[in-house]
VEXNULO-540252 format. One record per residue (C-alpha): x, y, z negated. Coordinates in steps of 0.2 Angstrom, whole numbers, always signed. Layout:
BEGIN
- X | Y | Z
...
This chain:
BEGIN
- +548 | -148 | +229
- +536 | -152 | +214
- +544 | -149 | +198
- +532 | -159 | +187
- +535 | -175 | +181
- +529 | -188 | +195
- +520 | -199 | +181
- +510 | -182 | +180
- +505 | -182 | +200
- +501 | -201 | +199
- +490 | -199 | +185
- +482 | -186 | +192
- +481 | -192 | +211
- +478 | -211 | +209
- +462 | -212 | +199
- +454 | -203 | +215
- +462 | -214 | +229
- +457 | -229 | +218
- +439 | -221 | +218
- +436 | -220 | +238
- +444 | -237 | +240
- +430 | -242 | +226
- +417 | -235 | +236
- +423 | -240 | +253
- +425 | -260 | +247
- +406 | -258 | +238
- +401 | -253 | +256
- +411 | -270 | +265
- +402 | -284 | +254
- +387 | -276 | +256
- +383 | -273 | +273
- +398 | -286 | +278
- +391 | -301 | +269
- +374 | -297 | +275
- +378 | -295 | +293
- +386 | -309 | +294
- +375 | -319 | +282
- +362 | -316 | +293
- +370 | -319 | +308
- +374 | -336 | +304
- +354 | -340 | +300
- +351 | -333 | +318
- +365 | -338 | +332
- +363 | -331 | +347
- +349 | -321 | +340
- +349 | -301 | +341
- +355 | -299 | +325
- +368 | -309 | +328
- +374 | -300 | +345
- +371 | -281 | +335
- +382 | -290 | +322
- +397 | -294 | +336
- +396 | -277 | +342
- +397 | -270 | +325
- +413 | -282 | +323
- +420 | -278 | +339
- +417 | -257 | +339
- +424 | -257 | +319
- +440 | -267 | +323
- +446 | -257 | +337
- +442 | -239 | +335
- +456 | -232 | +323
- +450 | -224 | +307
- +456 | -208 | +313
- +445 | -208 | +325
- +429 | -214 | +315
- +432 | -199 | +302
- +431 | -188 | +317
- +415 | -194 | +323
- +406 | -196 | +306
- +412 | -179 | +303
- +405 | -174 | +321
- +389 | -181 | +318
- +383 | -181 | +297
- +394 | -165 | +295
- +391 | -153 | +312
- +377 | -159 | +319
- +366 | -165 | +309
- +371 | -154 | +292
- +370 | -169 | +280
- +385 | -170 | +271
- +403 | -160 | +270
- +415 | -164 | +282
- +430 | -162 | +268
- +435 | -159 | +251
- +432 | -167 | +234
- +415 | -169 | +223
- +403 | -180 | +221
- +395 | -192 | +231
- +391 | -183 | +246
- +407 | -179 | +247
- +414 | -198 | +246
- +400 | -205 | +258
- +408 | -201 | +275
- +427 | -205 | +269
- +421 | -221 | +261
- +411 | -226 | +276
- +429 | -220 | +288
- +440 | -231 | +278
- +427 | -246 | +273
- +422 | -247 | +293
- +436 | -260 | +297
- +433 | -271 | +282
- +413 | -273 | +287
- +417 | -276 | +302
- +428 | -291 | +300
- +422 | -296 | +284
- +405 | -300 | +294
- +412 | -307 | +306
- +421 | -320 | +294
- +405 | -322 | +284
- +399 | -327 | +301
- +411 | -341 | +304
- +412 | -347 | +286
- +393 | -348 | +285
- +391 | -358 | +301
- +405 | -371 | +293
- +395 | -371 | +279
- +378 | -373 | +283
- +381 | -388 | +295
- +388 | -396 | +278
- +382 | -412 | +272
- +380 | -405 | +254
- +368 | -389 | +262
- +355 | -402 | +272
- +356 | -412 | +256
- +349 | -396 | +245
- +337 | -393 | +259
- +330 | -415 | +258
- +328 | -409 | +238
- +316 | -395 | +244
- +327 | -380 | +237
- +321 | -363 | +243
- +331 | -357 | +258
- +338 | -342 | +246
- +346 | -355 | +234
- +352 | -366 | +248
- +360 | -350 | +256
- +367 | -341 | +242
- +371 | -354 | +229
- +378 | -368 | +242
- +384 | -360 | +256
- +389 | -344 | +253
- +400 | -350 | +236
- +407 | -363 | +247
- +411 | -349 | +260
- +419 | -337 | +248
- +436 | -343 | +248
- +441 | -334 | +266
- +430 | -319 | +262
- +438 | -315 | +245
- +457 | -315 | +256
- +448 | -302 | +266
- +442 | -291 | +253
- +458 | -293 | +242
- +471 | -289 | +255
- +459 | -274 | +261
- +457 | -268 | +244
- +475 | -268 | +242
- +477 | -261 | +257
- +466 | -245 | +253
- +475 | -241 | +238
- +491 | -241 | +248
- +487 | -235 | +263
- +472 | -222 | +265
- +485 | -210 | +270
- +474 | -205 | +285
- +457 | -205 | +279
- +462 | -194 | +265
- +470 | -181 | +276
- +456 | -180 | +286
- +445 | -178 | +274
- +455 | -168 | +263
- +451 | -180 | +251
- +467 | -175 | +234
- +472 | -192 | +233
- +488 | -202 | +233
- +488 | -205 | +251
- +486 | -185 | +255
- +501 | -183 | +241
- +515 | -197 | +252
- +512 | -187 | +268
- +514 | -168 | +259
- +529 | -175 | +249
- +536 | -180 | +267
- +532 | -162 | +274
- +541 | -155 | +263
- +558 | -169 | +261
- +552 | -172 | +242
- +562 | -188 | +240
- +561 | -193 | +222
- +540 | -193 | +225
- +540 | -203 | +240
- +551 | -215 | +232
- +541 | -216 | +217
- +526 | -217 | +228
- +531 | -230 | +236
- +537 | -242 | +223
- +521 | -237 | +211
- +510 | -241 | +227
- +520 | -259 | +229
- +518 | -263 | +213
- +497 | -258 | +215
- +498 | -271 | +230
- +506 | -283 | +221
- +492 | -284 | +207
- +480 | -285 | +217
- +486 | -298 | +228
- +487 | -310 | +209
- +470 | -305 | +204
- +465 | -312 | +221
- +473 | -326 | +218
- +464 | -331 | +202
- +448 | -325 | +208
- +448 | -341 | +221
- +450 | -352 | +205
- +434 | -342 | +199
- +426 | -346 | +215
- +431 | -362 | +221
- +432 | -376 | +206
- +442 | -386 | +217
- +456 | -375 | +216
- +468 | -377 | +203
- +485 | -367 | +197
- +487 | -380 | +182
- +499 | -390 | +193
């Protein structure tokens, strides 16, 4: 049992877990939001069906077994990165692409039915009669008026990393809060994993508010004034 204070091991351990979780929900908008984004503009297309697959494969392999075969193929075959440990960014790229996997994967797939809503809008063939650009008509019409189920996604998956990349740091070996719950468990530390818990609540908590204002920030409709 640890015999520091546990405000010492949070300080310590949180700032890393809230860093892969920062770089596993940079990698979901971005490769989410375009995937599904451009499966919208092509139905039916190629990129559309590489997109479902992508959707399909992320949502039902566990992150367990990603980390494995990332480890497998960057880290043992291939020799790009390390397969564990703590550093830089080579050794945040393959836990951040483990834990972020299931995030791209739906978040595209929501982007995708969001954007079809969307674009068969009055408001978007309006922009289009005005002769916008297909970029502005996209990205300043649709996408905004789409953002309101993609910001749920990526607020209760953020939250969710922060609490819960329990396996993706053990398999990676990765010294965040996560790894700290499951050895505080190993060895019946009870005031850690009680403090663990409630300190991790809280974090889920928070973030679930900050979603909320962020649809206000969003969506001008929405309003908490009433």
């Amino acid at each position: 049992i640890t015999t520091k204070p546990f405000r010492k091991d949070i300080m310590d351990r949180f700032p890393k877990t809230l860093q892969l979780a920062c770089a596993a929900m940079l990698l979901a908008p971005v490769l989410g939001l375009t995937l599904g984004v451009l499966s919208a503009r092509n139905p039916g297309g190629f990129v559309d069906r590489f997109g479902l697959a992508v959707a399909y494969l992320g949502i039902s392999f566990p992150v367990y077994w990603v980390g494995l075969l990332l480890i497998l193929l960057f880290a043992v075959t291939l020799h790009w990165l390390p397969p564990s440990g703590f550093g830089g960014l080579r050794y945040l790229a393959l836990p951040a692409l483990a834990l972020g996997m299931r995030s791209i994967a739906f978040l595209a797939r929501m982007t995708r039915s969001a954007m079809l809503d969307a674009l068969g809008a009055d408001y978007v063939r309006t922009a289009r009669a005005k002769g916008l650009s297909e970029f502005l008509v996209v990205g300043r019409h649709a996408l905004r008026n789409a953002m309101i189920p993609i910001i749920t996604v990526l607020g209760l998956d953020f939250g969710a990393y922060l609490t819960g990349s329990i396996l993706t740091e053990t398999i990676f070996s990765w010294p965040g809060l996560g790894r700290y719950v499951v050895n505080a468990m190993a060895r019946r530390d009870l005031p850690a994993i009680q403090g663990s818990v409630l300190f991790l609540s809280a974090v889920f908590v928070l973030v679930n508010l900050i979603t909320d204002v962020a649809y206000a920030k969003a969506d001008p409709r929405v309003s908490y004034n009433n």
